[in-house]
N, C-alpha and C positions, 0 to 999 in steps of 0.2 A: 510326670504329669503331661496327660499328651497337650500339644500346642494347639491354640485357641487360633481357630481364621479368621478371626474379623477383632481389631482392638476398637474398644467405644472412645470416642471421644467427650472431655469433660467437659470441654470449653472451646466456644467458638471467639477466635480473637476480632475484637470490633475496629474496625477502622475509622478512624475521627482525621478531620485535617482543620486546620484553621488560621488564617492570612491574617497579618496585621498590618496596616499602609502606615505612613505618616507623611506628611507633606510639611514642608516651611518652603516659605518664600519672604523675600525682601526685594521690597521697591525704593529706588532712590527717588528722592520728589527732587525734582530740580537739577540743574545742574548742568556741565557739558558737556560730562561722562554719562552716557546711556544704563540704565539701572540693570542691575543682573539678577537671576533667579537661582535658588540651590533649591534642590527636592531631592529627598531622600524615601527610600521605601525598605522596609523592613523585610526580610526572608521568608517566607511560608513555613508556618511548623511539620518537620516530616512525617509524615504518617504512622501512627504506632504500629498496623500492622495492615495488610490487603486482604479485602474478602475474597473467596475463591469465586472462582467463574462458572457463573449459572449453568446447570448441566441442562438438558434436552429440555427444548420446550415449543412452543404452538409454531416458532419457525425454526429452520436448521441452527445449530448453534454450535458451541464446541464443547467436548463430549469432560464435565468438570470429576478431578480428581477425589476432592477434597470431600472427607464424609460430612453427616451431619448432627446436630447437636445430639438429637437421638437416636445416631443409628451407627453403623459404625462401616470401615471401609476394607473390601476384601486384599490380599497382597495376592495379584494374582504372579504370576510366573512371568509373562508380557505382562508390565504397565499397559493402560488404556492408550497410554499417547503413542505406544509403538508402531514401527511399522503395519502395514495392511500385511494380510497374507492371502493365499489366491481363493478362490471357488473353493465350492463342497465336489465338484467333479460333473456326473452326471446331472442335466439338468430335467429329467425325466423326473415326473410327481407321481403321487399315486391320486384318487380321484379327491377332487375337490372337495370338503365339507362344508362348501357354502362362505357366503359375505361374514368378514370376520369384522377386525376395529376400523378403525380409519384413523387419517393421517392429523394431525390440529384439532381443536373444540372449536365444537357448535356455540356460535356467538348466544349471551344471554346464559347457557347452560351450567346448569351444576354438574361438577367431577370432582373427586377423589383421586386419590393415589391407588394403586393395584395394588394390594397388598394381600398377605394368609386368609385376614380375615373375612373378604370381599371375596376371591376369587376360589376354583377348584382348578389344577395345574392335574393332567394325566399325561403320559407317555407310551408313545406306541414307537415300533419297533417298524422299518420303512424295509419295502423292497429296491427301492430304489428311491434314492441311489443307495449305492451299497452299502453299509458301513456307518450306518446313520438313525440315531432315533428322532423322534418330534414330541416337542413339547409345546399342547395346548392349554392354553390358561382362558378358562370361560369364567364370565362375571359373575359372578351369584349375587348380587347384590340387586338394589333397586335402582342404585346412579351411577350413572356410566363415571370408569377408571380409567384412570394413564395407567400405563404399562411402558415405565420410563425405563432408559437406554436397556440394558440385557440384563439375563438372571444369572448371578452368581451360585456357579453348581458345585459341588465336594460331595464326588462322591467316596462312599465309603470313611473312611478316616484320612483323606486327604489332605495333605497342609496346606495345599493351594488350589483357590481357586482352577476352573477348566479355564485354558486359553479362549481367547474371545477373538472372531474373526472381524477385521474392525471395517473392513470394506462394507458388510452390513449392515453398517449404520444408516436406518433413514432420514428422509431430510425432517422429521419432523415427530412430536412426540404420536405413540398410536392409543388413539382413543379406543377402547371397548366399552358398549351401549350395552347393557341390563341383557343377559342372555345369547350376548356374542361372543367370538373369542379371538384373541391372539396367537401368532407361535412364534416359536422358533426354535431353530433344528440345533442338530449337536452329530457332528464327525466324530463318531468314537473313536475310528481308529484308521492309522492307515494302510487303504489299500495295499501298497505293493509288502508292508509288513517288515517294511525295513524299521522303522521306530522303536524307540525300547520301552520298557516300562508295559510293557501289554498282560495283561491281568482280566480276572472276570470279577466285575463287583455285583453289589446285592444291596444296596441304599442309596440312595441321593440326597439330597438336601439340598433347599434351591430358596436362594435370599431374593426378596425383591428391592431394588432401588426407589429410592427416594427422587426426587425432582433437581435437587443438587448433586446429586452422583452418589450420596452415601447412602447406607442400607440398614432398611428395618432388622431388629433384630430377632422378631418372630418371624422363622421360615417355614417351608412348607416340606412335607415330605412323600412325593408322589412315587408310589409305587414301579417300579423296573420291570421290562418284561424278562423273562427268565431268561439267562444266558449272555446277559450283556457285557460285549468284551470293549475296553477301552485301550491306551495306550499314549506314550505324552504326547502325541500329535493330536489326541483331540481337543474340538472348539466347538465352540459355542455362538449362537448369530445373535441379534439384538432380534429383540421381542416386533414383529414384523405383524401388518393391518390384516394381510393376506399371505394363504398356505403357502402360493405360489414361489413369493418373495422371500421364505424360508429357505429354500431348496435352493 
């Protein structure tokens, strides 16, 4: 049975605490020994378990592990918390397609989460820099989406997740407005071709995050342009406001 990349989680463990004090005191009334006091306080109950720490949100924060109630968490190859690793290379783009998300929500404003059912995710194939496609995710919807931390990509029948380049994290969740879009790019491969594992696949499959770091388990499957080669050195950027900051 091939292996499942995302395990659901059933339960989320709740964290409760609770302090108990007590005090006594004794006064001596009189006398020509001066009265003493004894106070005693009782231990804190330990906590049964820690909530995980809030992933990506309206300010920088730190990027959380832990999936969520319904969604489930990828095992990527790099943990999220791993080192950085460097650039995509060339920082030449091709032309701009215009104002995409932006950075935090509009005070007052209704948002969503970016998810299959709201968004269309297409992929085009970059001349530059070399070695690289783009993944745009435009809104379909009526109310502007987060487009929380990066998209969980397998392609083909992959057991792991694409490595994630973690330097590209912004400081801040990226909003997409009704008819805008997002990206973020993917090194397929590398340049100099020393990497191993270099193949030509033909599917993708791309989960979206959750707010907490875990992932929906309806994904999306946006078509590949013909002849896409990868290799395990590629990665993936987090879901960025602007093309620019893809690249």
């Amino acid at each position: 049975m091939r292996s499942r990349l995302f395990s659901t989680r059933t339960a989320r463990v709740a964290a409760s605490a609770a302090a108990v004090a007590a005090a006594l005191s004794l006064t001596a009334c009189g006398g020509a020994e001066d009265g003493k006091k004894a106070a005693g306080a009782g231990q804190p109950v330990a906590a049964a378990g820690s909530a995980p720490a809030a992933g990506q949100g309206s300010s920088a924060g730190t990027d959380a592990g832990s999936g969520s109630a319904d969604g489930s968490v990828p095992s990527a190859k790099s943990p999220s918390g791993a080192g950085s690793r460097s650039g995509h290379g060339s920082q030449a783009s091709p032309t701009r397609a215009g104002s995409g998300g932006k950075h935090g929500t509009s005070a007052g404003g209704k948002s969503t989460t970016c998810s299959a059912a709201n968004t269309k995710v297409t992929v085009s194939k970059l001349s530059r820099p070399v070695n690289h496609i783009l993944l745009t995710l435009t809104n379909t919807g009526s109310t502007r989406c987060d487009a929380y931390h990066y998209p969980a990509l397998r392609f083909d029948d992959a057991q792991a997740p694409t490595d994630v380049l973690q330097s590209s994290k912004p400081q801040s969740v990226v909003s997409v407005e009704p008819g805008q879009s997002a990206y973020a790019a993917v090194r397929t491969s590398d340049a100099t071709g020393e990497a191993g594992g270099g193949r030509t696949v033909h599917s993708l499959e791309l989960f979206f995050a959750n707010r907490d770091g875990g992932y929906a388990e309806r994904s999306a499957h946006p078509k590949l342009p013909k002849g896409t080669y990868i290799d395990d050195s590629a990665q993936v950027t987090y879901w960025q406001s602007e093309l620019d900051n893809a690249l």
